[in-house]
C-alpha positions as CSV (number, residue, x, y, z in Angstrom):
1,X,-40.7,-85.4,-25.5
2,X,-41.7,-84.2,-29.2
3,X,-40.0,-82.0,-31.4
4,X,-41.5,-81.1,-34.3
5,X,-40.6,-78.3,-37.1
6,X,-43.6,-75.0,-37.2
7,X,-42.4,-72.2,-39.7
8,X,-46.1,-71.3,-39.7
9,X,-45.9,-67.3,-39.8
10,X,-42.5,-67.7,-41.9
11,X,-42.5,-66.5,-45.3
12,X,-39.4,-68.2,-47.4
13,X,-38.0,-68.0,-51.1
14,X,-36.8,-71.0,-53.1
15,X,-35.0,-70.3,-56.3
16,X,-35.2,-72.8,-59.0
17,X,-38.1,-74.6,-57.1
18,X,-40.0,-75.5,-60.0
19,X,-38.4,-78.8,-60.6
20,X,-36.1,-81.2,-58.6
21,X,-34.5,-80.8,-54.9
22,X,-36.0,-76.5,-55.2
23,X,-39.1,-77.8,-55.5
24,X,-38.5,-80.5,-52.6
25,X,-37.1,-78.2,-50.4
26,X,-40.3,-75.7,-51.4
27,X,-42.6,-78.7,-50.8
28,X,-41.3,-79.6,-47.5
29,X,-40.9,-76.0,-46.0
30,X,-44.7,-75.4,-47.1
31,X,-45.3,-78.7,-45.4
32,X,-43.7,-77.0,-42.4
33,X,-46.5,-74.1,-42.4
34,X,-44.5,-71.8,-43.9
35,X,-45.6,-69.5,-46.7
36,X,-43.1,-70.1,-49.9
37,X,-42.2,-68.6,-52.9
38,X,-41.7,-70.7,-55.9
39,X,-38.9,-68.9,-57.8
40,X,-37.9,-70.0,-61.2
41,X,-36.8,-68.7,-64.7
42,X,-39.7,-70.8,-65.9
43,X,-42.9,-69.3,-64.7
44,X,-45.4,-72.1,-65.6
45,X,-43.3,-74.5,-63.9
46,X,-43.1,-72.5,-61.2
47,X,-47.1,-72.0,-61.4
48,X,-47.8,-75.9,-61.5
49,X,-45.5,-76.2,-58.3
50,X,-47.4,-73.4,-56.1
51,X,-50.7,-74.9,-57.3
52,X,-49.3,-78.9,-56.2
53,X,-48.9,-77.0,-52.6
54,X,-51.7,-75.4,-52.4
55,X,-54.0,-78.4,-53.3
56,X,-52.0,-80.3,-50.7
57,X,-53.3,-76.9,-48.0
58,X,-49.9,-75.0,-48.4
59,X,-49.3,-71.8,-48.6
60,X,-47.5,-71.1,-52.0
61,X,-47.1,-68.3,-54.4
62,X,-45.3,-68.2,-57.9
63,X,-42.2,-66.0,-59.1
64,X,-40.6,-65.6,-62.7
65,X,-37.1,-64.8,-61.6
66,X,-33.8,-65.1,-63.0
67,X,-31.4,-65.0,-60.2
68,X,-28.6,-63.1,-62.9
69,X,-30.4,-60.3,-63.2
70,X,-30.3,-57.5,-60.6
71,X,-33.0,-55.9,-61.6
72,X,-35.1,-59.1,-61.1
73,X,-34.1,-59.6,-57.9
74,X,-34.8,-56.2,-56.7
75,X,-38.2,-56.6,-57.9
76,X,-38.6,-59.6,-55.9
77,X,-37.0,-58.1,-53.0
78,X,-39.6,-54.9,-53.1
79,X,-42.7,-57.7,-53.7
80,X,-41.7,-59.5,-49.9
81,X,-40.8,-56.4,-48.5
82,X,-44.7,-54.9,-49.2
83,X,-46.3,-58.6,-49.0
84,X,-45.0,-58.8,-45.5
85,X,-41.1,-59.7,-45.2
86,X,-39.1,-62.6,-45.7
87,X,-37.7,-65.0,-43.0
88,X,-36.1,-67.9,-44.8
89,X,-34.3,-67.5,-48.4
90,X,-33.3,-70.6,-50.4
91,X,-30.8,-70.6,-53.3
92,X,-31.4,-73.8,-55.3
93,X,-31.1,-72.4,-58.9
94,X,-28.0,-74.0,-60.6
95,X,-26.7,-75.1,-64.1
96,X,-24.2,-78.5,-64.9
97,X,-22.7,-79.6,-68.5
98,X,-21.0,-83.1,-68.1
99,X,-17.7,-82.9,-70.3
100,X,-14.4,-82.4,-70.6
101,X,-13.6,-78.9,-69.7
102,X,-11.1,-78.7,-72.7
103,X,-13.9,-79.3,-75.1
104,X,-16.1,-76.6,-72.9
105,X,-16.2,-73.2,-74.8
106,X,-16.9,-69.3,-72.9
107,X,-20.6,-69.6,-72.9
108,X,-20.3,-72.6,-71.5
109,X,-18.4,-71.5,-68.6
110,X,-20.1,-68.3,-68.2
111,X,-23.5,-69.8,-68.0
112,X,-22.3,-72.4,-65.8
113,X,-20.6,-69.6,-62.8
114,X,-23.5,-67.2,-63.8
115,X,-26.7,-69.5,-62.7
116,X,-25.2,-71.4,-60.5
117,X,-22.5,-68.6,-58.5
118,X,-23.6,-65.6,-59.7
119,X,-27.2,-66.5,-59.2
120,X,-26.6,-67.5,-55.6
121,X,-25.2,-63.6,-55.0
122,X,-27.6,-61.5,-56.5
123,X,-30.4,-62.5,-54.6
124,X,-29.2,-63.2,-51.6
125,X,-27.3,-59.6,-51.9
126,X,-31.4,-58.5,-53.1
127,X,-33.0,-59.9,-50.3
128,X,-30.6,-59.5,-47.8
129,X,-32.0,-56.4,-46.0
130,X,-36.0,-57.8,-46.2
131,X,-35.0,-60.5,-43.9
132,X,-33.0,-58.1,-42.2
133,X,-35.8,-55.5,-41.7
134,X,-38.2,-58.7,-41.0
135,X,-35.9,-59.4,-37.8
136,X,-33.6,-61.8,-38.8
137,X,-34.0,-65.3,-40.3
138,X,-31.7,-68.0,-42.3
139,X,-29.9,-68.4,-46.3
140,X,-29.9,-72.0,-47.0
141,X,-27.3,-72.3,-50.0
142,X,-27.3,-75.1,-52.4
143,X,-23.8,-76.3,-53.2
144,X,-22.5,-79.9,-53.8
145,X,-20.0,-82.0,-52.9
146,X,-18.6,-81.7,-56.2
147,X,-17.2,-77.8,-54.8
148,X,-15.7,-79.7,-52.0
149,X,-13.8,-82.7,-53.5
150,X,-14.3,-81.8,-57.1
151,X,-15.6,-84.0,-60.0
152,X,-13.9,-84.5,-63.1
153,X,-15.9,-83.9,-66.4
154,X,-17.8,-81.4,-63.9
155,X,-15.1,-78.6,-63.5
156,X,-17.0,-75.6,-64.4
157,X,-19.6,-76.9,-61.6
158,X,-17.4,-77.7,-58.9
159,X,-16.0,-74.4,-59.6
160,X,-18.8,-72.5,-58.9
161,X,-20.0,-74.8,-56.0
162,X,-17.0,-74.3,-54.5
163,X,-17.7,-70.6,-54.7
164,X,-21.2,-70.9,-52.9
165,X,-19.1,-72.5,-49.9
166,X,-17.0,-69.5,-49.9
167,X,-19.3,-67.0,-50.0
168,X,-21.1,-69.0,-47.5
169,X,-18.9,-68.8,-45.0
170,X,-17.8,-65.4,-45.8
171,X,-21.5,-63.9,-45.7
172,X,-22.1,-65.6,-42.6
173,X,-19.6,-64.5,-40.3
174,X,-20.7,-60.5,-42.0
175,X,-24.4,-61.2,-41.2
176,X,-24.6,-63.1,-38.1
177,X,-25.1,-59.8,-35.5
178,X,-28.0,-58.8,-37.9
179,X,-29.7,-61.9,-36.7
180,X,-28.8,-64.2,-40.1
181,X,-28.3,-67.2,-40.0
182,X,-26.2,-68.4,-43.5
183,X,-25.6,-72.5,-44.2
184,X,-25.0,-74.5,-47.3
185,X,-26.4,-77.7,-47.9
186,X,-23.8,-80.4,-50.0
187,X,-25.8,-83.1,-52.1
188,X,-24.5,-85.8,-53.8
189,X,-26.1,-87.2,-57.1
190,X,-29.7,-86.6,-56.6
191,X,-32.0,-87.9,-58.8
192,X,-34.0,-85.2,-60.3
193,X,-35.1,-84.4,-64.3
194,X,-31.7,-82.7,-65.0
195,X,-29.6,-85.1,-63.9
196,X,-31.5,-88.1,-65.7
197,X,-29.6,-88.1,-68.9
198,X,-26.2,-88.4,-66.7
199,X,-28.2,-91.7,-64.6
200,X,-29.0,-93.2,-67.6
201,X,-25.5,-93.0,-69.2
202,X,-24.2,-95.0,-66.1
203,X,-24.6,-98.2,-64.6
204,X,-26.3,-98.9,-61.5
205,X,-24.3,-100.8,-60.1
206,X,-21.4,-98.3,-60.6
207,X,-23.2,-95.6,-59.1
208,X,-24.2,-97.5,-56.1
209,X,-20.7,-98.9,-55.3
210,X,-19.8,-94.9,-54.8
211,X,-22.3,-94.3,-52.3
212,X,-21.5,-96.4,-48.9
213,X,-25.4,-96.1,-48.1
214,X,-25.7,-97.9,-51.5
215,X,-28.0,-95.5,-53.5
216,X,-28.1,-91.6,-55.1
217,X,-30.8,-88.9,-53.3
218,X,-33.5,-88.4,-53.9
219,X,-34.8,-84.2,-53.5
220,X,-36.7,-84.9,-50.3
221,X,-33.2,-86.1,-48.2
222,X,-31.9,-82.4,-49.0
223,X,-35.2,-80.6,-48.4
224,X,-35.0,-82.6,-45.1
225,X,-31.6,-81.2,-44.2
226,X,-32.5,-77.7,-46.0
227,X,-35.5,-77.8,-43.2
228,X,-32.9,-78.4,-40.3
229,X,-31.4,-75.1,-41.2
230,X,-34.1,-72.9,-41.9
231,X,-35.2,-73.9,-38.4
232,X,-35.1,-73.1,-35.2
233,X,-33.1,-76.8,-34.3
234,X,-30.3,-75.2,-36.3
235,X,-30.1,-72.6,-33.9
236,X,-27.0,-71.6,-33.2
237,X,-25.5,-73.3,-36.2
238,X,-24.8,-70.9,-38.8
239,X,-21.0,-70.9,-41.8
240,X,-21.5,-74.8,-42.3
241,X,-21.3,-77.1,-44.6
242,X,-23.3,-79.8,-44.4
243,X,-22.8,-82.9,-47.0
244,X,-26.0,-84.5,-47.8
245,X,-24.6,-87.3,-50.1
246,X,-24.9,-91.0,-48.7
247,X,-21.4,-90.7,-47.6
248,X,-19.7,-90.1,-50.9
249,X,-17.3,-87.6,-49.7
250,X,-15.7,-89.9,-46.9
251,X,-15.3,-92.5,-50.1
252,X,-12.1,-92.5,-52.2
């Protein structure tokens, strides 16, 4: 028997796909067949991502969007809705400061719950109906497993990851007789260009020894897992919480 994974005829969103596990998960869903949306705050990034795909005989268009603004995401939410729907919406965009949250001032904090919370509501609240209206499809949120155990020197993040669980699970049981599917995705440390300066800081060896499969993610394991759920094998799977993480969360 073969299973394999064919969103061609899907159209999906990625938010802050032009750089680490968005643009994995964007890579691997356009790998899929399906037609993606790079969204990012920065449009050339965004650009250079949608023109990788399409060299590689994707199907990939780019978005300037900032997921805080309303008004944004409205506008992106009329562009799918007249460029024919949307089936598959991923919420990658997130902010982290490393530091201790005494020494973290308002903007700080604000920034941190705006990108990374806020910006997981207000498009999926834009959206919302065009995957309704499109006959149903799948959120795939982005959280971590710092907003299920916590990490210290990260509190502002875990904070707002912890959020993204909750409204995952909230929005799903809401959504599920429209035909939407909602499901959060957990990584541990991923290597990707924001979280460089934190790798370098550490040791190896101390990094490794926190991971039982002995090593940090890279963005294709999530955009594997992210593809699971924005499929059809995830059928009947919808409020979870799935850790992606090497087994960090079952350590300490």
């Amino acid at each position: 028997m073969n299973i394999s994974v064919d969103l061609s005829g899907k159209r999906a969103l990625v938010t802050g796909a032009g750089s680490g596990i968005g643009r994995g998960c964007a890579e691997t869903l356009a790998a899929a067949g399906a037609s993606v949306i790079i969204a990012d705050m920065q449009e050339e990034a965004a650009r250079e991502v949608a023109s990788a795909i399409e060299k590689d005989g994707g199907k990939a268009t780019a978005l300037r969007l900032d997921v805080t603004d309303w008004d944004d995401a409205r506008r992106a939410a009329e562009a799918q809705e007249q460029a024919g729907g949307l089936h598959i919406l991923v919420n990658c965009a997130a902010t982290w400061k490393i530091g201790p949250f005494i020494e973290t001032d308002n903007a700080e904090i604000m920034s941190g719950l705006g990108v990374t919370l806020v910006g997981t509501l207000v498009p999926s609240r834009a959206l919302l109906p065009v995957i309704i209206a499109s006959g149903g499809g799948t959120i795939v949120n982005i959280s971590s497993d710092a907003g299920r155990i916590g990490e210290r020197s990260q509190v502002v993040y875990s904070a707002a990851k912890a959020g993204v669980i909750g409204f995952t699970k909230a929005l799903a049981k809401e959504v599920g007789r429209n035909g939407v599917r909602v499901n959060c995705i957990a990584p541990g440390l991923t290597r990707t260009p924001s979280s460089e300066a934190f790798l370098e800081q550490m040791r190896v060896e101390d990094i490794r020894r926190a991971y039982p499969l002995g090593r940090v993610g890279e963005p294709g394991d999530i955009a594997n897992a992210v593809l699971y759920m924005a499929s059809e094998l995830s059928g009947w799977v919808t409020g979870q919480i799935l850790s992606v993480s090497g087994g960090y969360s079952t350590a300490g």
